[in-house]
N, C-alpha and C positions, 0 to 999 in steps of 0.2 A: 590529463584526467578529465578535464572538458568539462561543461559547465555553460553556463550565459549570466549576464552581469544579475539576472534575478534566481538563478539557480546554481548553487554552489556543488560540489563533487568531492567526496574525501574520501578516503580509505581508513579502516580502523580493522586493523587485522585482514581478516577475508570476509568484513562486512563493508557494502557502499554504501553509505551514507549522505543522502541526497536533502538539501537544506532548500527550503525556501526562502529566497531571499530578497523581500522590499518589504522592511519590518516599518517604512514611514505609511506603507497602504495596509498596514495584517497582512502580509502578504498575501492579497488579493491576484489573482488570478491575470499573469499578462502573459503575452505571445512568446515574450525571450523566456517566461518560465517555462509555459507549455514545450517547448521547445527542447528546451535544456532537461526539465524531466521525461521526455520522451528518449531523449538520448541518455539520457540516464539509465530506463528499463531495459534498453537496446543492451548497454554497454555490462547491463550486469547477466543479461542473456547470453552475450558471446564470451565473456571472461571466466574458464572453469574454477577461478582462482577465487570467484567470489561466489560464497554461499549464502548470503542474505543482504538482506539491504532495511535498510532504516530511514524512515522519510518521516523529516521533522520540517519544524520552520525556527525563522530568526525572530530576536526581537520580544517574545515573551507570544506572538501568538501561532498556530498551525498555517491557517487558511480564512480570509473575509469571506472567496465565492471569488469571483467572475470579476474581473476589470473591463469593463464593456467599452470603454473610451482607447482603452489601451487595446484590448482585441480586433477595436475596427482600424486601429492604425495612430490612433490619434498620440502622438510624445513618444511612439517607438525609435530606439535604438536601433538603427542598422535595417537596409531593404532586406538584407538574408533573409530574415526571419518572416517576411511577407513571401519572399521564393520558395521556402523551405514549406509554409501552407498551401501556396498555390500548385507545387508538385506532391502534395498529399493534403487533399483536403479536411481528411480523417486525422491528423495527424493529432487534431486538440482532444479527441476520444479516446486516442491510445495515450495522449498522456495523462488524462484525468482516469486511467485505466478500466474503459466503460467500451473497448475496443480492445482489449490487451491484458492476457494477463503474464509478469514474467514467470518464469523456471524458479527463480526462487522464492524462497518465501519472505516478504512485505509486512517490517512491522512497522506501524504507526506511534511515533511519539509527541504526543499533542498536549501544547503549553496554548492558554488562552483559549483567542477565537478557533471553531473550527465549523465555519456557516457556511450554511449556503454550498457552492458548489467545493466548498472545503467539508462536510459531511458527505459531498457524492462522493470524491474522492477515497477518503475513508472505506467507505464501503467495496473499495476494490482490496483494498489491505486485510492481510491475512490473520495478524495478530495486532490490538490497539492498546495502547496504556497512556492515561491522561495525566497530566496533574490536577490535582481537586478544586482549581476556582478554573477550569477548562470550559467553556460553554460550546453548546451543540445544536443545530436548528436545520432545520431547511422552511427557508424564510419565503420563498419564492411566490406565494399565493398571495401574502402579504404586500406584494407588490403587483399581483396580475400577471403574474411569468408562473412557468412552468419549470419542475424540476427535473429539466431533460437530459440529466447528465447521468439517467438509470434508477432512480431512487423509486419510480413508481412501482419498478420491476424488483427493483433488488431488497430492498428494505423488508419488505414481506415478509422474505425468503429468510432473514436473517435475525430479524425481531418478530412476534405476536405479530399478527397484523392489527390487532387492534389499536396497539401499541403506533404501528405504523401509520395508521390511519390518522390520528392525532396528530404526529407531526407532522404528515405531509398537510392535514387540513389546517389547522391552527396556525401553523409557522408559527410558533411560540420557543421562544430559547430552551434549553436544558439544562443542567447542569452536569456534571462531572459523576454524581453520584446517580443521580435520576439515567444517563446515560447508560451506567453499569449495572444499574438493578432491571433495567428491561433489555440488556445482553447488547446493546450497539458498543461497548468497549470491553475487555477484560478484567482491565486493573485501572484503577485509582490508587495515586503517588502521592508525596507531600511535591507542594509547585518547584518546580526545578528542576527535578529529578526525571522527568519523564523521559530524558535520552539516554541517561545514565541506566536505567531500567529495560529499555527499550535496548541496549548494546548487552545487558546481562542476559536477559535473553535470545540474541542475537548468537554470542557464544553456545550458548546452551546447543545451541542449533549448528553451528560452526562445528562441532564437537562431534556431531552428528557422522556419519555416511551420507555423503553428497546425492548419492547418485538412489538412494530409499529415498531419503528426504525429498526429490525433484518428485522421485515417483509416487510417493505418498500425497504429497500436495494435490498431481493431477490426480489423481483417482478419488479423492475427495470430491473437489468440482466437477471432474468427467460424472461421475457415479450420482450427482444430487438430487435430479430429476429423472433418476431412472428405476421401478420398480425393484425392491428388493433380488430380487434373480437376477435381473437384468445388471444389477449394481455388482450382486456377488459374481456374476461373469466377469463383468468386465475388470473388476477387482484382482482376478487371479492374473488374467492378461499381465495387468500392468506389474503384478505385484513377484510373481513366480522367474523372471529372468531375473531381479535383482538379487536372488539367491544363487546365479552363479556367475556373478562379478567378483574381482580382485577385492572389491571392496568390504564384499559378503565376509568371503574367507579370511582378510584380515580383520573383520570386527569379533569373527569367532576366534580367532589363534589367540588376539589381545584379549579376549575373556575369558582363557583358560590361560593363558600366561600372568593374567593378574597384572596389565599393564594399559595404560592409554592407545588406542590401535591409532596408526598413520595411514589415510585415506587419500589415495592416487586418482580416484574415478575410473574404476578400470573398470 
């Protein structure tokens, strides 16, 4: 199922559920994780078996940001994971997905911290649901660092900018609510709950047509930055062959037969 001792891999139906794992640091950010959620994205890219994925963490929180002692080397586990960056040196921006986006669709379930380079992160995720004492920052100015994991670029695009502007200047925490009222998450949970919510709608999407679903996703991001015509072009492109897929014809037969359709990806 694969995995590294700080990134966990599970299967819960035809959702992969990718855990961050070093709940003694907020699971801050280390090499075997990068690593292991890189191959994670990978693994839910090439398996047509899995239609969604769920990236959570252990321990009560998401994401600290960055283990900078642990990125340069220092108390890693295993030379691999030094060979494994130095034959892709991108390798830490497709996992923090600011290099990478997968096929399917990315929900975010976030209990506690989610700072720092744990909010870049986020922002590569397609669907987010918090629990409500969840906090949210990008702290990096605060320290004299830069938020280079995309946030200057992405956050804009995603929140107000004015909205954005705040936190990328302040570095001031957020909360869980403050999060959802200026659109950086969806839902706000009671605490706990946030992966149990995050698998309910996981299904919802499992339920779905694999192969609309895949194509629906890109044609949202393809389509973002491109003038309306430009959008609705390209829109039909992606969108007009998946009406004559197996998949197509079975979500019509099961809606006139009044029954759950069975999705092949064909």
């Amino acid at each position: 199922m694969g995995g590294t001792e700080h990134l966990t891999v599970r299967r819960a139906g035809a959702t992969l559920v990718l855990t961050l794992n070093r709940p003694d640091a907020r699971n801050a950010l280390s090499l075997a994780m990068l690593v292991g959620l890189y191959d994670g994205w990978l693994q839910a890219d090439a398996d047509d078996g899995i239609r969604s994925i769920v990236l959570t963490g252990s321990g009560g929180s998401f994401c600290a940001g960055m283990d900078l002692k642990a990125l340069a080397g220092n108390g890693m586990q295993g030379e691999q994971y030094r060979d494994r960056l130095k034959a892709d040196p991108d390798l830490h921006w497709k996992a923090m997905l600011r290099h990478h986006r997968p096929r399917k669709p990315v929900i975010a379930a976030v209990e506690g911290y989610c700072v720092a380079g744990g909010t870049e992160i986020l922002q590569g995720t397609d669907i987010r649901i918090a629990g409500e004492s969840a906090t949210f920052g990008l702290f990096e100015v605060k320290r004299g660092l830069f938020p280079i994991g995309g946030s200057t670029v992405r956050l804009q695009r995603q929140i107000p900018r004015t909205h954005a502007l705040e936190m990328l200047l302040t570095g001031r925490p957020y909360t869980a609510r403050e999060a959802a009222d200026i659109g950086l998450i969806g839902h706000v949970v009671p605490d706990g709950t946030a992966l149990e919510s995050a698998l309910e709608i996981a299904e919802r999407i499992n339920a779905c047509g694999p192969l609309a679903v895949e194509a629906v996703k890109a044609s949202v991001y393809e389509t973002a930055e491109m003038t309306e015509t430009d959008g609705l072009a390209a829109e039909l492109t992606r969108g007009w062959p998946v009406f004559d897929t197996a998949d197509a014809k079975e979500g019509t037969r099961a809606f006139a037969e009044k029954r759950p359709p069975v999705y092949k990806r064909a």
